[in-house]
N, C-alpha and C positions, 0 to 999 in steps of 0.2 A: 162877397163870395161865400160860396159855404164852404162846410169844415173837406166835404172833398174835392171841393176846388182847391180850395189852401191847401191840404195835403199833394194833390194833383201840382201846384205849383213848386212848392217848394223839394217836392223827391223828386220833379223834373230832370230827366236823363238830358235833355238836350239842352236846357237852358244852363249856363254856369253861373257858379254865386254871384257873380257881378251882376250877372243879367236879373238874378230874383231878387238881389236889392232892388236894382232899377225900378223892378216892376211893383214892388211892396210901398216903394214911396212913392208911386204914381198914383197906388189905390190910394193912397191919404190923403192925397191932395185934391180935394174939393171940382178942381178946375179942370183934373185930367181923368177922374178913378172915374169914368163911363169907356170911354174911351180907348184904356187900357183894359177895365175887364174884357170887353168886348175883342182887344187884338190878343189875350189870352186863352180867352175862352176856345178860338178859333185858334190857338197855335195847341194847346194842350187836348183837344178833340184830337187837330190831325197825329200828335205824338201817342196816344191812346188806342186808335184805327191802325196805325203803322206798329205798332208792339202787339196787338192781337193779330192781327195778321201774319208776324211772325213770331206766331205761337204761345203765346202768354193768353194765362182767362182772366176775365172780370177778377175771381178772390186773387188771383198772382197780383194783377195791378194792387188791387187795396194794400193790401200785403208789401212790395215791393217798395211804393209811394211812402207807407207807414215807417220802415225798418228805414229808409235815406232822410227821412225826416228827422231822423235820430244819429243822423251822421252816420249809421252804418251804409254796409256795399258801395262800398268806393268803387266809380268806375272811368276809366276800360281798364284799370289794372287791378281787377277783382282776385281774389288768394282762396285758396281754399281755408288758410288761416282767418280770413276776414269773417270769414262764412259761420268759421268757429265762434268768433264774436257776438255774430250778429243772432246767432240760434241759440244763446244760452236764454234771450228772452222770447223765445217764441213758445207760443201756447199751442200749437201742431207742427212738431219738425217736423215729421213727415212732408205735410204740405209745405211746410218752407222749402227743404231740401228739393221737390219735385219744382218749387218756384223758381229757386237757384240755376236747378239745372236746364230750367226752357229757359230762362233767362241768357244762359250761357250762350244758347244756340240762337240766341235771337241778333239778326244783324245789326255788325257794325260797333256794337256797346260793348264789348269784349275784346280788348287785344291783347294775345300772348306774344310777350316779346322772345322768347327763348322755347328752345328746344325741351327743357326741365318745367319748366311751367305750367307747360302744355301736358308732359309726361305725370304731375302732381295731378293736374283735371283729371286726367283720366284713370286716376288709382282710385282719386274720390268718387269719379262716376259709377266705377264698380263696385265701390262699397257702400254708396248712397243712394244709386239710382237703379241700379240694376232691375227694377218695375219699370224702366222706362221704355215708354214704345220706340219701335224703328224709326218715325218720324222723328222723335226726338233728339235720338241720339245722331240721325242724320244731321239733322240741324245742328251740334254740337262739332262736328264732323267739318261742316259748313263754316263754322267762326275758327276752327284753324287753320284752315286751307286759306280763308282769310288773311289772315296771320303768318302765312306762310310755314306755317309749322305741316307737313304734309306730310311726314311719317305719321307722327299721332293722329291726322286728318284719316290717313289711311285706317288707322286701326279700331277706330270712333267709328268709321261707315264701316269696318266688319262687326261692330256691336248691331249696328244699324240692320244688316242683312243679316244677320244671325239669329233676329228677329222676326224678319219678316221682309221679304222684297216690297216695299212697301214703295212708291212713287217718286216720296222726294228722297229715297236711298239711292233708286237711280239718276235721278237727278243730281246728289251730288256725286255718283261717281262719273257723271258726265263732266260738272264741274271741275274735278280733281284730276279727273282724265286731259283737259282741257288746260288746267293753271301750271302741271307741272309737263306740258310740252311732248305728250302721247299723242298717239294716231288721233285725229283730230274728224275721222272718220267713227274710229269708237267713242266721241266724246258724244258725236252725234246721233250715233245708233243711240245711248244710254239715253241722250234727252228725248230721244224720239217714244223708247220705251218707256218714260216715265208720263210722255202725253197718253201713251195708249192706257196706261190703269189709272189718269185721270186728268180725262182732254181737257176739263176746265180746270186746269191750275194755271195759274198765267204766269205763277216763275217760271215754268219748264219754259212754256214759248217763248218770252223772253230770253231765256238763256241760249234759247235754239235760234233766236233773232241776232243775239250778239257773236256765234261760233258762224252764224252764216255770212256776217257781217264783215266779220276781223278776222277771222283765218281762212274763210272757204271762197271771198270774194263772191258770193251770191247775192248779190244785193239788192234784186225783185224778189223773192223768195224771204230775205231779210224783212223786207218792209209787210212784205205779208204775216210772217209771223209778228213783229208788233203791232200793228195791224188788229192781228187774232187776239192780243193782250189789250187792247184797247177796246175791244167788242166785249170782253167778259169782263174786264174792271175798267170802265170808261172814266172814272175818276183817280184810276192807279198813277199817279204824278211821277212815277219812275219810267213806266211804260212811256212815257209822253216825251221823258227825255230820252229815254234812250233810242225813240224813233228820232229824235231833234237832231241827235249824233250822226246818226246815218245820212239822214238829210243834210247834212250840213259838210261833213267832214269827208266821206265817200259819194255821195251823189250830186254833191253843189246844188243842192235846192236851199240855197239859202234862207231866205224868205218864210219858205216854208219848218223849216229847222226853227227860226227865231218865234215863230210863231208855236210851235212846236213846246217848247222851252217854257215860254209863255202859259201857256194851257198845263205846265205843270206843277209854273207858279202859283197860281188859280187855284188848282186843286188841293196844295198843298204848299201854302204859307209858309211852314217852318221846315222845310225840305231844303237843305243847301244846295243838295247837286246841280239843279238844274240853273241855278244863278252861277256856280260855279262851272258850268259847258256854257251858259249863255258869252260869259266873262271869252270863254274861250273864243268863240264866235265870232264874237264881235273885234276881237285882238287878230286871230288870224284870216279870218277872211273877211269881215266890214272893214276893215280899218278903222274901227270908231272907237277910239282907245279912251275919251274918259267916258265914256258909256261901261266901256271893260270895266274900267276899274271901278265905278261903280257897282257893277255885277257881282264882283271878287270879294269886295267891300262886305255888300250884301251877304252872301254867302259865308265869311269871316261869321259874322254877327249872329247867323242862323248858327253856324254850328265853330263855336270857337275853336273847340277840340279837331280838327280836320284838316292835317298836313298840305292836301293838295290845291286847295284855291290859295293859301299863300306862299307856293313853290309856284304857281304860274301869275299870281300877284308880283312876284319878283323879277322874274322873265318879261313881265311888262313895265314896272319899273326901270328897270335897266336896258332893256332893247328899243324901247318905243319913247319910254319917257324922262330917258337920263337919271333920273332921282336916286341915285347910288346907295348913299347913306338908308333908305327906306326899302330899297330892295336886298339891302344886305342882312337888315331887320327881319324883314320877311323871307327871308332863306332860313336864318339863326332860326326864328322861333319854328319855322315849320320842323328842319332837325329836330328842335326840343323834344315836339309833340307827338314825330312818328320815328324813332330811331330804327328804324325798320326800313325807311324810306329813302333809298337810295339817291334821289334825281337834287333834293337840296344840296348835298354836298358839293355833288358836281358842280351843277349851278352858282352854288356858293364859290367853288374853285376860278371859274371862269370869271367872273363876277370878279374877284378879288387879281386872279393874272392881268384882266386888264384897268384895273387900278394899281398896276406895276406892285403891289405886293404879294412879291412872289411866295415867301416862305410861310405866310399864312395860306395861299392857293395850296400850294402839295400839301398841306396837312387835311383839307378841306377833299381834295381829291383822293389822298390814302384812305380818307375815311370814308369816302363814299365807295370805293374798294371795294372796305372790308365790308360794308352794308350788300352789294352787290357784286358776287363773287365771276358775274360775266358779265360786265358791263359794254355797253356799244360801243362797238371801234370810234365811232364820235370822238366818245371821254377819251378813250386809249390814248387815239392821237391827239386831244390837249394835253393830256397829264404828258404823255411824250414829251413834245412840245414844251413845255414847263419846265419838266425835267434837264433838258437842253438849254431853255435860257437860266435856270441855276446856275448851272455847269459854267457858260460865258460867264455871267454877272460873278461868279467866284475866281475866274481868272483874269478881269478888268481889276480887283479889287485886289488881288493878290500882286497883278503888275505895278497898282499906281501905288503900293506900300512896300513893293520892289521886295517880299517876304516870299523866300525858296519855298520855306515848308509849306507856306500857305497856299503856292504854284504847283505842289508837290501835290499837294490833298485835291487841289480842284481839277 
């Protein structure tokens, strides 16, 4: 490989250290290193294509790839502290800082888990980047809304238009308009006007494919707009899924959905999502549950770091395929990875009530709670539910020890 491949491997955002062990002893070995250059070359292409795309150039990569090769820019939980670190040896801060800051806005690779974190970005943004264009800062805008952080998302997209009304500023105020449960008519108007000052961007119709989708119930109109994102990035592997979803989950064109999914594997090797909706697929409407979990599997592998194929890894685990002990694994770690992510806990909760252990469930469900400050009457009424067989289970246990106080308390 040459030295920017090896660099390309090893500051790999998507692959974790385990993975670029694996794959440095594969180069050595006489019997496999063709083999494996060739399934890296093609996974670090498509991670290269997907990071310019959103918004990184050529010197960001060099740049980027170089400073993680050095153990700096930890991520998705990057610090403006870290940043400190990592720029005492850089030969243009300037361009690093501008690197940092597209970096930030680039999806996915960024999560702010607090309110303060997000509010520290954007003190730094203003002191570091304040050159930066509207796109930019929209895009920054984009990874807290992400994040759920939507005050600071809010005040990122007013850097954004303060700028310049600039495309994808409307576009994330379509998004933003859209994540935190606004007129879902202005989220649309906003995507509509971000097509009009640049009909060929295919985030906007995509995003205009999934509000037609999931909140407007339009679902010819839906498939047209992915569709139109499929006509101008025909190799866009996200596009591909997110038509797969419609097809599959709103339309019941199964078939076509699977195939769908497929076509985004193809394009894009190291993409988890779409093994991760395949997975789904296959669980709720094929019935073809070790195919699922092969899919989930899959998906795991592509992106280790990514809560949601092993929160519905778990849900097949335990619904489809009994394996308790492994779906309570796969609840645990998905917590671990996204404490943002409400639905594990839950999960974890139900999971654990009907393994009659109840007082590890209500911990598991308070804390899905606190992650989710309005969760679906679903949860409600288990954690209810729960909370009532406590209540019994402390007064069976209070009678057969014949203890007042303890009949007293339950």
């Amino acid at each position: 490989m040459s030295a920017g491949e090896q660099e390309a491997l090893l500051g790999s955002l998507r692959l974790d250290a385990e993975q670029k062990r694996a794959s440095v002893e594969a180069l050595c070995q006489g019997e496999t290193a063709l083999k494996e250059r060739a399934h890296l070359q093609s996974l670090l292409k498509a991670e290269r294509q997907r990071l310019l795309r959103d918004g990184l150039t050529e010197s960001d990569l060099t740049l980027l790839f170089h400073k993680r090769v050095q153990g700096l820019l930890p991520l998705p939980r990057l610090t403006p502290q870290d940043v400190t670190s990592a720029e005492l040896t850089a030969a243009n801060k300037p361009a690093f800082q501008a690197m940092v800051w597209r970096l930030l806005g680039a999806r996915e690779h960024i999560k702010f888990v607090g309110e303060q974190e997000a509010r520290e970005w954007l003190e730094w943004g203003l002191k570091h980047s304040i050159k930066a264009s509207s796109t930019e800062w929209a895009n920054v805008a984009g990874a807290m809304r992400r994040s759920r952080q939507y005050k600071s998302a809010q005040q990122a997209l007013d850097q954004a238009f303060a700028r310049e009304e600039s495309s994808r500023a409307w576009y994330e105020r379509g998004a933003l308009l859209d994540a935190t449960g606004a007129d879902v008519t202005e989220a649309e108007a906003a995507y509509r006007k971000a097509i009009e000052l640049a009909p060929v961007d295919a985030r906007s119709w995509n995003s205009l494919g999934i509000l037609l989708s999931d909140k407007l119930n339009r679902h010819d109109e839906a498939e047209a707009a992915f569709r139109k994102v499929i006509e101008l990035a025909p190799a866009d592997a996200r596009s591909w899924s997110n038509l797969g979803v419609l097809l599959g989950e709103k339309m019941n064109r199964c078939d076509e959905a699977e195939a769908a999914y497929h076509k985004a594997t193809e394009f894009d090797p190291a993409d988890a999502w779409p093994w991760g909706n395949l997975g789904f697929l296959l669980t709720d409407k094929l019935n073809r549950h070790d195919e699922a979990e092969t899919a989930y599997l899959k998906a795991i592998e592509l992106d280790p770091a990514d809560a949601w194929p092993r929160n519905n890894l778990g849900n097949l685990l335990t619904d489809e395929l009994n394996r308790h002990d492994e779906a309570e694994t796969a609840y645990r770690k998905a917590i671990e990875l996204d404490p943002t992510y409400a639905l594990p806990s839950f999960n974890l909760g139900w999971l654990l009530a009907k393994l009659n252990r109840l007082e590890e469930a209500s911990i598991a469900y308070r804390e899905g709670a606190e992650r989710d400050k309005d969760p679906l009457p679903l949860w409600q009424g288990q954690r209810a539910d729960l909370q009532s067989r406590l209540c019994r289970e402390a007064v069976r246990q209070a009678l057969d020890t014949r203890d007042p106080a303890a009949l007293r308390d339950a």
